[in-house]
N, C-alpha and C positions, 0 to 999 in steps of 0.2 A: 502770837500764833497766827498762821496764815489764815486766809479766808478761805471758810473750806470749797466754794465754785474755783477757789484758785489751786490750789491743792488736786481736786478734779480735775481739770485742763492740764497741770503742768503734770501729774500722772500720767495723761491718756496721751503728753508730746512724747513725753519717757519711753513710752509704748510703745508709740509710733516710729520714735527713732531705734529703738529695741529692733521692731518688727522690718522695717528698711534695712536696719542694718546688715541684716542677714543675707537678704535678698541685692544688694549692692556692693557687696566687698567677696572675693577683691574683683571683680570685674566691672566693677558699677564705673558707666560714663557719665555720671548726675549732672557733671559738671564739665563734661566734653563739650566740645564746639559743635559736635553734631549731633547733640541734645538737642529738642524743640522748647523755645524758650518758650515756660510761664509766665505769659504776659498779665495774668493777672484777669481775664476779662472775662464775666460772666456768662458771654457765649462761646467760648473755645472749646474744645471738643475736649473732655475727660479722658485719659488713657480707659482701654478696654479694662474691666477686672476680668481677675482669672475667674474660670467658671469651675463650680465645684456642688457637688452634693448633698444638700442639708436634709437635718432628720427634719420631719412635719412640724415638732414642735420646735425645735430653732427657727426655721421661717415663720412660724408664727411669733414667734417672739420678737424677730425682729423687724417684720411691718407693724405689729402695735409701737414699737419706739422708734420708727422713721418718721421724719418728720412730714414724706410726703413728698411730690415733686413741686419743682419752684416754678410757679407761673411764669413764661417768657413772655416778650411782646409780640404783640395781637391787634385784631380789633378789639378784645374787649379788654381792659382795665383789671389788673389782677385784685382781686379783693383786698380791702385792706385790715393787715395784719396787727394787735394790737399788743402789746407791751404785758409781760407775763404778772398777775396779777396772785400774791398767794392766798387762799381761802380755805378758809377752819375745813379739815381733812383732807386738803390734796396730800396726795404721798410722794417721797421723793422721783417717781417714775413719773407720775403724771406731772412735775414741774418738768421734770427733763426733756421727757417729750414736748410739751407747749414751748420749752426755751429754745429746740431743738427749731421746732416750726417758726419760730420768730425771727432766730439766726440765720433760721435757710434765706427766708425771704429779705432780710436786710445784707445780705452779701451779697445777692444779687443786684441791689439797688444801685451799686457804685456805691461813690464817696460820702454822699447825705446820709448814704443809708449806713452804711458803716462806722461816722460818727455817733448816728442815734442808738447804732450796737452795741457800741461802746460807753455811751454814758447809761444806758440799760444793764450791761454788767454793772460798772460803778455803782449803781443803784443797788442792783441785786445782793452784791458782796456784802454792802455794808448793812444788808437787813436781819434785822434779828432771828425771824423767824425760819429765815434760810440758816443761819446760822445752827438752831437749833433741828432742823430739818436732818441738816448735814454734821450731825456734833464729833460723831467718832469716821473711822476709818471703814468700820464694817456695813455702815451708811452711803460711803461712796462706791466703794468697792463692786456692786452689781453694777455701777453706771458705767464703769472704764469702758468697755468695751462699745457699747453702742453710740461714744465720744471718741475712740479711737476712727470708727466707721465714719462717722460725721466729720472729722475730720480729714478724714484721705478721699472721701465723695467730692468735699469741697474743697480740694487743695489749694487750687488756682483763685478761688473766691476767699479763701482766708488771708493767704499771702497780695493779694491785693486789699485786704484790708488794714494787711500788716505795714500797706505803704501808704497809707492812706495817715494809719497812727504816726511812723514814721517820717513822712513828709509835712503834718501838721505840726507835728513835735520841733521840727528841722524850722517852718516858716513862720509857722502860728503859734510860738509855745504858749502863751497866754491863754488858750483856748482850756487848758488843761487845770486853770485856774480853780481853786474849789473843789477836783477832785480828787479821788484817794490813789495812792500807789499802787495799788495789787492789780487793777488792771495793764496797767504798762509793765508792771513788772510781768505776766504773763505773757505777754508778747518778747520782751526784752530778754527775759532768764528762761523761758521754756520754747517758743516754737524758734527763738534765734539759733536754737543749737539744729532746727534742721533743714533752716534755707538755705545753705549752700548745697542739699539733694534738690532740690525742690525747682530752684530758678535757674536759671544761668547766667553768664556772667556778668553779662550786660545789666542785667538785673541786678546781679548781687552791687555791684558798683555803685547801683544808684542808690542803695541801702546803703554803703556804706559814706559815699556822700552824706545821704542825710543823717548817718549819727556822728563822723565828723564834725558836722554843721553845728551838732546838741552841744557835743562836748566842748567845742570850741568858743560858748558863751559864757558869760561871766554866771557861776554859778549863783550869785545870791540874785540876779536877776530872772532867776528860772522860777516857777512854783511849783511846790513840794512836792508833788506827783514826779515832776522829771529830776527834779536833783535828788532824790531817793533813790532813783533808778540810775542815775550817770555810772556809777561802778560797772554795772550788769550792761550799760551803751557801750563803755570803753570796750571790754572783753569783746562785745557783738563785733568792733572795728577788727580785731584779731581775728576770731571766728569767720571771718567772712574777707579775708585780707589771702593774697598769692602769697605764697616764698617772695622773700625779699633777698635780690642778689646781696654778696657783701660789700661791693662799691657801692651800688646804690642806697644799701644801708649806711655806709658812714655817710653822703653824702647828704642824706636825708637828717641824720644827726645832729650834723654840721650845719646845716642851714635856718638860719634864724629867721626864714619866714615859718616854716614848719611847728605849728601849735607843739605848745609843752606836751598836751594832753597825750598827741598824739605819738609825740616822739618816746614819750610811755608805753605804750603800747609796741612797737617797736624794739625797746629795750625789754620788754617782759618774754620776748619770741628770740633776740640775738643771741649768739654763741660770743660769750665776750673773747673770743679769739680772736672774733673779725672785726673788734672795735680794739685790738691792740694799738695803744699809744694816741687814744681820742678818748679826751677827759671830758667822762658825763658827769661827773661831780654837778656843774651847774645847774643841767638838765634836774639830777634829782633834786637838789635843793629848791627850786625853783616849784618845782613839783609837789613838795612837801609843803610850801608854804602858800601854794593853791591850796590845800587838802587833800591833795589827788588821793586815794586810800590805798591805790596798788604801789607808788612809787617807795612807800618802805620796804615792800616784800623785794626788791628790785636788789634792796641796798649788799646782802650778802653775795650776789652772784659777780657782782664787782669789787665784791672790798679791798682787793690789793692793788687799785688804782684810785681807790678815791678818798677824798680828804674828810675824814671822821669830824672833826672839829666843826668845818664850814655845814656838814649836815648836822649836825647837833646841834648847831645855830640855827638853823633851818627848822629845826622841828622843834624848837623854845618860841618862836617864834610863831611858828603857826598854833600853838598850844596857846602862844596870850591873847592870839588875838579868836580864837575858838574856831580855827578851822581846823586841828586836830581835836578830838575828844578825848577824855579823861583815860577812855577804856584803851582808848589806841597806843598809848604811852605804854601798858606791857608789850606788844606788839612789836614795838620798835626800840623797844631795849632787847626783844629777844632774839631780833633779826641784826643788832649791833651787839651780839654777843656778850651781854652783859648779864649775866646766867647765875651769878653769887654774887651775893651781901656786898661783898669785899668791890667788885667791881661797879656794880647799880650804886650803890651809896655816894658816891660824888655827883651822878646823874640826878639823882634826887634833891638832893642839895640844891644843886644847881636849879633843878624847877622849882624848888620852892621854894628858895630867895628874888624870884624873879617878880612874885604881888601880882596882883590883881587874878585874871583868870585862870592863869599858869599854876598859883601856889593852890588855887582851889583843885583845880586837876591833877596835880601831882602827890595832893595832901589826898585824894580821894583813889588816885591809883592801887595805894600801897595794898587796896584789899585782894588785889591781882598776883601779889609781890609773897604771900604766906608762905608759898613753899618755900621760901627762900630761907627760912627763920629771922627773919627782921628782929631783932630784940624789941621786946615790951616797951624798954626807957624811951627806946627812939621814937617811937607811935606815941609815948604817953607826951613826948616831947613836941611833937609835931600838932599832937589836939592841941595844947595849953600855948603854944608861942605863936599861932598863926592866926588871922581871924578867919575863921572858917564857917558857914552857917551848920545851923545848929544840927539839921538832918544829915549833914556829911559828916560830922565830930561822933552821931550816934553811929551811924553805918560801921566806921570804923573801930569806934568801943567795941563794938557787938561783934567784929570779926577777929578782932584782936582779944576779946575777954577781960577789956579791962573796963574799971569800975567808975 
């Protein structure tokens, strides 16, 4: 289950992008050349808000949950801000407000301060009490909104925190060492869906530079904070990526300095019209045997050009050595059309003569496989003839019904 501060944020981008959407399409220049770029910097002047009329008690409502304005520089030293602390009876309103005022003032910090925001989330996510705080839906639900506002108040100061994540992720992955996913993935899978409103071009380039840069590393060198998230960085390179003409797309294809990762990405956006008579077979094989997670969804939008066998090699192969998972094996039997008994059965076979990590993952798939009607013999056959541990042989009894 997600963390419910992440579940809050990636609601309140939901929102946001909801509430933009309306107001941007179809005449919206977000992303025109004579857009003022979001530079990102603490002192840039804010778009005006529209001015509108509240009842007495909506503005009171909403300066109790404003965080307040953010001290600029001065002669004097703005006070310093202290890390949100939970105590026997805050209510969800009074953390959000305090997190609120903590957030303002570390976006405006720059980069230090933005690191220490972020390991501040990190922290928050994983505490129990917040967890409990936050347990159902009808818990966050009053907060959407005055996260929606905090949000669009600090546009510029989040998206430059977002490069801040972005760029350390791209130079310093290491830094992210020890922490948990849900932070990055909130940047990655919720506010990435609305920087190309937000920045301009120039901007969005250097973003995607730096997820480029992520995905282009040897994943088991990464820690598990970022290679959790690489699926949700891939997608961000699309999302944030121009039309590709079709020359320049085969040409990009065709070029063996161009990262696998990325030539995925690529291939997920082409019209295989325009790659008529350019064999990506290797691309995906290659892809597969990284783990890349998207490159199976790929495989039917090309099937009548590419070679089934050399990918089915490709994916026994990333299966032994475990950079596919057990679960991924229905996945990419169902994306290779292998949809009845009569078909899957040689595929299965095939994984689970192959030993070691392969016959364990394919002996543990089968529980994926039920609607197929597998016969009983063949499961009772595959517990008893393979060595399988002891918790995978029960899993399987137990979905199967045998004794």
């Amino acid at each position: 289950m997600k963390s419910p501060l992440l579940v809050l944020v990636w609601a309140a981008t939901v929102a946001v992008a909801f509430l933009l959407g309306g107001q941007l399409k179809p005449e919206s220049k977000a992303r025109d050349a004579t857009r003022p770029a979001h530079d990102g910097r603490a002192d840039a002047p804010a778009p005006e808000a529209p001015s509108r009329k509240d009842a007495p008690e909506t503005r009171a409502a909403e300066q109790a949950a404003s965080p307040g304005p953010v001290a600029t520089a001065g002669p004097a030293a703005p006070e310093p801000v202290q890390p949100v602390v939970i105590e026997a009876g805050m209510t969800p309103a009074d953390l959000s407000t305090l997190f609120m005022r903590y957030a303002a003032r570390k976006l405006a910090e720059g980069p230090e301060g933005h690191k220490e925001l972020y390991r501040e989330l990190d922290r928050l996510m994983q505490d129990k009490q917040l967890k409990q705080m936050f347990r159902d839906e009808q818990q966050v639900m009053p907060h959407l909104y005055p996260w929606v506002k905090f949000l669009v108040d600090h546009d510029r100061q989040v998206v430059a925190m977002m490069e801040t994540v972005y760029k350390t992720a791209a130079e310093d992955p290491q830094w992210f060492q020890g922490l948990d996913d849900d932070p990055l993935e909130m940047f990655a899978e919720g506010l990435a869906l609305l920087l190309p409103g937000v920045v301009d071009e120039e901007q969005l380039a250097r973003f995607r530079g730096y997820a480029e840069k992520i995905i282009s590393m040897p994943k088991e060198s990464l820690p598990e904070a970022i290679q959790r998230n690489l699926s949700d960085i891939q997608r961000d390179i699309e999302w944030w990526s121009p039309p590709v003409k079709p020359e320049d797309l085969v040409k990009a294809i065709e070029d063996p300095g161009v990262p696998v990762a990325k030539k995925i990405g690529l291939l997920r956006r082409a019209d295989p019209a325009a790659l008529r008579g350019v064999d990506v077979t290797p691309i995906l094989a290659a892809a597969i045997r990284e783990g890349n997670s998207q490159a199976p969804y790929i495989v039917n939008r090309f099937r009548d050009s590419l070679s089934m066998a050399t990918l089915d090699a490709a994916f026994l192969d990333a299966v032994a050595s475990g950079g596919q998972q057990w679960h991924q094996i229905s996945a990419y039997a169902s994306v290779t059309e292998r949809n009845t008994w009569e078909t899957l059965r040689p595929f299965l076979d095939t994984g689970l003569a192959r030993g070691g990590k392969a016959t364990e993952a394919f002996a543990q798939s089968l529980v994926f496989f039920r609607h197929l009607q597998i016969p009983k013999e063949y499961v009772a056959t595959v517990v008893t003839s393979y060595a399988l541990p002891d918790q995978v042989k029960t899993q399987i009894k137990k979905q199967f019904g045998i004794e």
